[in-house]
C-alpha positions in Angstrom: 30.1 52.7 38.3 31.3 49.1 37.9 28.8 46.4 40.0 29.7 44.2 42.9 29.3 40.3 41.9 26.6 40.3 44.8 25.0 42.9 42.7 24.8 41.4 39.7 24.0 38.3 40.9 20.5 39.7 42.2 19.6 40.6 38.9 20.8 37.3 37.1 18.8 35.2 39.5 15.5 37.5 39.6 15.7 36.8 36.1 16.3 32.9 36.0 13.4 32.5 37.9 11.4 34.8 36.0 12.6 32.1 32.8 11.0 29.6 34.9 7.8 31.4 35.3 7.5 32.1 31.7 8.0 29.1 30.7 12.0 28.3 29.4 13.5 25.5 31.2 16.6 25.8 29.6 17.1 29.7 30.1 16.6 29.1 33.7 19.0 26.7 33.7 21.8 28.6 31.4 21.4 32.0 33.7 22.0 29.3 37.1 24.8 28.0 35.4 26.3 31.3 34.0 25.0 32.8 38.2 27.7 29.9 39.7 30.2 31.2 37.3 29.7 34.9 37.8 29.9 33.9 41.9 32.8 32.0 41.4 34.9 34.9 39.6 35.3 32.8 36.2 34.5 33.5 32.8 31.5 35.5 32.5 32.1 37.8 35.5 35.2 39.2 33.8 33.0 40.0 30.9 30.7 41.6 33.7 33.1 43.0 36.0 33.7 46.7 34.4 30.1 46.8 33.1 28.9 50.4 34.6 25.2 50.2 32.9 21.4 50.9 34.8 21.3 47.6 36.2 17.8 46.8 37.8 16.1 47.4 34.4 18.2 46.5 31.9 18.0 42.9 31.4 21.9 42.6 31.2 21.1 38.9 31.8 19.1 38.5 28.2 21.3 40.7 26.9 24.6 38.0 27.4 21.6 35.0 26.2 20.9 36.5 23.1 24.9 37.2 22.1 25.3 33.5 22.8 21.9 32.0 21.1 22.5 34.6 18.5 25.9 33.1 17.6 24.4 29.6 18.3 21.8 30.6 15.2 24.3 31.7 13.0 26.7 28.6 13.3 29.8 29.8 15.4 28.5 28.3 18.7 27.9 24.4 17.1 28.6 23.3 21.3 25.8 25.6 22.3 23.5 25.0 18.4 23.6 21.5 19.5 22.0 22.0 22.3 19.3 24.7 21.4 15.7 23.4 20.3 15.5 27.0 18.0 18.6 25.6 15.9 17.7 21.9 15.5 19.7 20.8 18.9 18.4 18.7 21.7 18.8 20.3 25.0 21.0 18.9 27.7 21.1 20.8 31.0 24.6 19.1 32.1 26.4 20.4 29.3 25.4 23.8 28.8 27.7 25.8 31.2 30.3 24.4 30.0 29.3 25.2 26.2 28.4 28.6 27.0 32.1 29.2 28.6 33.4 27.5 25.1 32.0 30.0 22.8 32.8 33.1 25.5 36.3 32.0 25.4 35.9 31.9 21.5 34.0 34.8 20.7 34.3 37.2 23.6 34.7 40.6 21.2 31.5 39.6 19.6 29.6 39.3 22.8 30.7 42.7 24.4 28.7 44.9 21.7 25.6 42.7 22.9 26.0 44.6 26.7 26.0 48.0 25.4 22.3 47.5 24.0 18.9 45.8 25.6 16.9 43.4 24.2 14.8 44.4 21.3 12.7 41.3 21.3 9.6 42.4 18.8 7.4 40.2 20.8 4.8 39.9 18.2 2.1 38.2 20.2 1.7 41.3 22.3 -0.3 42.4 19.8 -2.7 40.1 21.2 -2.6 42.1 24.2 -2.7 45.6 21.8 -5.4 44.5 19.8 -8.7 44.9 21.9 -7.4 48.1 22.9 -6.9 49.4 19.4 -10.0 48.0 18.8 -12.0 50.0 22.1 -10.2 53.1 20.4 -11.6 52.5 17.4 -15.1 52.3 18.9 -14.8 54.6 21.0 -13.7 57.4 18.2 -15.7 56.0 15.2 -13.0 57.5 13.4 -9.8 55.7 11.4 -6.9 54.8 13.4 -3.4 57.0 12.9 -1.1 54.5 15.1 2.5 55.5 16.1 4.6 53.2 17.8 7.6 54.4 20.3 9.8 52.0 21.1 8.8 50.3 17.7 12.0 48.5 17.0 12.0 46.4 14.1 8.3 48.3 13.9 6.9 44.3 13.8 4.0 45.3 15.7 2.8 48.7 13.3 1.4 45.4 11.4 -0.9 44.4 14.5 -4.0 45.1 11.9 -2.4 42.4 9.0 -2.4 39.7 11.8 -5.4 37.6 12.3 -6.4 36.1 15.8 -8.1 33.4 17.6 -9.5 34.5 20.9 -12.3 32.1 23.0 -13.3 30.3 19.6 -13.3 33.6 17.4 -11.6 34.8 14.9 -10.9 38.8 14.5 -9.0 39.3 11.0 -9.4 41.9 7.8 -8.0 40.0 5.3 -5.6 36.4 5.3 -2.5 36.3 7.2 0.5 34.2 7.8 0.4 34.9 11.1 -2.0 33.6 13.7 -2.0 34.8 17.2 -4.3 32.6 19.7 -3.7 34.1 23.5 -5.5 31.8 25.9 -8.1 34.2 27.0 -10.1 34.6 30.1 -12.7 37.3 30.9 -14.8 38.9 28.7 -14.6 39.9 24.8 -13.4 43.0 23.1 -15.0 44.5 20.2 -14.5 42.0 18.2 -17.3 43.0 15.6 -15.3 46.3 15.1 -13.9 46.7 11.5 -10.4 49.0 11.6 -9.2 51.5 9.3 -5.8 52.3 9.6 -5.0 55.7 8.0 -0.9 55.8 8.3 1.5 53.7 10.3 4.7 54.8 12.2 7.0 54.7 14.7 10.2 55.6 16.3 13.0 54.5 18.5 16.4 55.3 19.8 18.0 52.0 18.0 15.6 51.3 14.9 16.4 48.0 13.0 16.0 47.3 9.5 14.5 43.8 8.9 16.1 44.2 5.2 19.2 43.6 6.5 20.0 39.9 6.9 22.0 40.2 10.4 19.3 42.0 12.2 16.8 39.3 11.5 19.3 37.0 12.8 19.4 39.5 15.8 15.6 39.6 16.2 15.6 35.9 16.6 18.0 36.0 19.2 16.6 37.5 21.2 13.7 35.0 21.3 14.3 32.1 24.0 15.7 29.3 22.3 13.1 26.9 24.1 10.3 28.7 22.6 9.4 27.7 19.4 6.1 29.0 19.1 7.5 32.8 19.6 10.1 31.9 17.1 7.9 31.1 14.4 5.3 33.6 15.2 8.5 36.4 14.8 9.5 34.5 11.4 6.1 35.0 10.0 5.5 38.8 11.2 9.1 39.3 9.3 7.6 38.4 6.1 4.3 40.6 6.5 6.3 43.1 7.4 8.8 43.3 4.9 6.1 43.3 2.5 4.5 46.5 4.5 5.3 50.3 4.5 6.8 50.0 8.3 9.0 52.8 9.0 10.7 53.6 12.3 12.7 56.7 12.9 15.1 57.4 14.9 14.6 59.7 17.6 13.7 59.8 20.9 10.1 58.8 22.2 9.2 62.6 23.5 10.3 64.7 20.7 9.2 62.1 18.1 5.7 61.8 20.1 5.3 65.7 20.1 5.3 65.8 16.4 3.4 63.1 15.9 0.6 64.3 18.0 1.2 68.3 16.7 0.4 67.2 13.2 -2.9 65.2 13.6 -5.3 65.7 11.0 -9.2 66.0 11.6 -11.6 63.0 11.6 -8.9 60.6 12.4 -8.2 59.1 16.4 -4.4 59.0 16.5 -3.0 56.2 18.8 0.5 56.4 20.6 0.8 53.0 21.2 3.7 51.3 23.5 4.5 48.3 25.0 7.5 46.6 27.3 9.7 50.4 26.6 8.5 52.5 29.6 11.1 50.8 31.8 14.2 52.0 29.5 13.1 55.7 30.0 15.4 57.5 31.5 13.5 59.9 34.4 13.7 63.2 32.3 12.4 61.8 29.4 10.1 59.9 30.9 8.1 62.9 31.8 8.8 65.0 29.0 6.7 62.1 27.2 4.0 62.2 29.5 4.1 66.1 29.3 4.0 65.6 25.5 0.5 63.3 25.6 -1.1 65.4 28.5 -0.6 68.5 26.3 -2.3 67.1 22.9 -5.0 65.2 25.1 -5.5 68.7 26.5 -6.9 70.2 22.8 -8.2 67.0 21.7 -11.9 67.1 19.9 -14.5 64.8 18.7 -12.6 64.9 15.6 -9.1 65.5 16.8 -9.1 62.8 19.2 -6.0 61.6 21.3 -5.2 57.5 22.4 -2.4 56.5 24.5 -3.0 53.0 24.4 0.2 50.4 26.5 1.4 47.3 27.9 3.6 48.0 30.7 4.4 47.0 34.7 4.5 50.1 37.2 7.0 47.7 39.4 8.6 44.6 38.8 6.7 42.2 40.3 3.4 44.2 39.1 1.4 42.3 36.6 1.6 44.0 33.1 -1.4 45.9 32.2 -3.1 47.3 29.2 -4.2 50.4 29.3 -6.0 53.2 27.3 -6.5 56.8 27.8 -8.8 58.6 25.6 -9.1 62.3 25.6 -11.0 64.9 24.8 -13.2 62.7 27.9 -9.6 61.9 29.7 -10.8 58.7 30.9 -8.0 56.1 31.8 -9.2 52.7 31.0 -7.8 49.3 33.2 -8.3 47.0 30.0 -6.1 43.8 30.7 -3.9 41.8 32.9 -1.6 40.0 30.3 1.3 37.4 30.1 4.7 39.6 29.2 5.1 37.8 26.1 1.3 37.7 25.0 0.8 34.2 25.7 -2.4 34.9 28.4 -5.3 37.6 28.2 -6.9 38.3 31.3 -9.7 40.7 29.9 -11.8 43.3 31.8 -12.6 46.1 29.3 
């Protein structure tokens, strides 16, 4: 089923003005400019117009930014590169629409793939959201930590634990890292005494990327705003941890991945099934056969066998995002955090 331009419109505005919330001036400014297009019938709504995707929750507007930042970053948009902080431009509001509808004209058949899949940002600093969770878990279980990803992506964030942190004045860290994550917290502190063990890494996902490949860590970067160069450079440096790291992601989907995962648990380690920002891309079906998957596992979980379901996610969109972690053999559901989407803000009640 093909959209109305009414339609589409509510989902490109709801999102410009969540840009200006989170802090992007210039992709608030790009999605109004590419909105008065779309309402005027022009460019970008005939690139729209047969698009018969989920539309509420699939961020079709970042999907069309990161085609056009994506081919601003590898050179064949210098109109829109010269305006782009993230490839050495200098932003200027009154030239951008007409930019964007430059390189559309030029390189329409390389946009179109960029509808057909969403975003798959790796937002790194969520692991400052992640990590007192992980953390609790680890307390909690007094057991090493078997964390598996779904929705893993790239698999960036498997290397939460080779990260180091800054939160209210300390510093939580098992060894030196490139990478530096300071959310501005508020609240109280997690455990941040707690030494982890990790045991074994993993994760899944319908779409895995492989950050050996050249062009998909061009893609990652895309799909970072092109105003926000702290994001950008915290993404560069999680790259090189990770391609020094044994991150693997398979692909599969989330349920039937998560039920063998959670079937093959050895004793005397606390297995995490970790998530964060994918709930929303679930289709109803499997959406349950995922929770069925956890409920059943937390349902034989021991001492020794224990289960984690530890995520960041919003029940609605105008919900705040939450942490949360469930711990079973007990079955307790913990309210951990209020967080900022992309990490930047910690509001800590665990």
């Amino acid at each position: 089923m093909a959209y109305s331009p009414e339609q589409i419109l509510h989902v490109w505005r709801r999102q410009a003005n969540v840009c200006t919330r989170l802090g992007s001036p210039l992709y608030e400014r790009l999605l109004s400019d590419l909105a008065q297009d779309i309402a005027e019938g022009g460019a970008f709504w005939r690139l729209l117009e047969d698009w018969d995707g989920e539309l509420d929750n699939s961020a079709l507007p970042l999907r069309v930014a990161g085609a056009l930042h994506y081919l601003a970053l590898k050179g064949d948009a210098p109109e829109l590169a010269a305006l782009f902080p993230s490839c050495g431009g200098t932003r200027d509001d009154d030239k951008l629409q007409d930019a964007a509808r430059t390189t559309l004209t030029r390189s329409e058949d390389r946009i179109r793939p960029f509808l057909a899949r969403p975003p798959q940002t790796n937002e790194v600093a969520r692991s400052g959201i992640l990590l007192g969770g992980f953390l609790e878990a680890a307390r909690l279980s007094s057991l090493k930590l078997r964390p598996r990803e779904v929705g893993s992506s790239a698999g960036l964030n498997q290397c939460w634990d080779l990260f180091n942190y800054e939160i209210a004045g300390q510093r939580w860290g098992q060894q030196p890292s490139e990478l530096v994550l300071r959310p501005e917290w508020h609240g109280g502190l997690p455990a941040l005494q707690q030494r982890v063990s990790v045991a074994s890494r993993g994760g899944c996902d319908l779409d895995p990327l492989d950050i050996r490949d050249p062009d998909v860590r061009l893609r990652l970067q895309a799909y970072v705003w092109p105003d926000q160069e702290l994001r950008l450079a915290n993404l560069r440096a999680a790259l090189k941890i990770a391609l020094t790291t044994d991150v693997r992601v398979e692909q599969e989907a989330a349920s039937r991945w998560t039920r063998r995962q959670l079937a093959d648990r050895p004793s005397g380690e606390c297995i995490v099934i970790y998530h964060s920002i994918v709930r929303q891309y679930f289709p109803p079906d499997e959406g349950a056969a995922f929770d069925g998957a956890i409920a059943e596992a937390g349902a034989t979980a021991t001492p020794d066998r224990p289960v984690a379901w530890l995520r960041v996610e919003q029940e609605k969109f105008e919900k705040p995002i939450e942490l949360r972690l469930t711990m079973w053999p007990d079955g307790k559901d913990r309210l951990l955090a209020h967080a900022h989407p992309h990490g930047a803000v910690v509001n800590w009640f665990g």
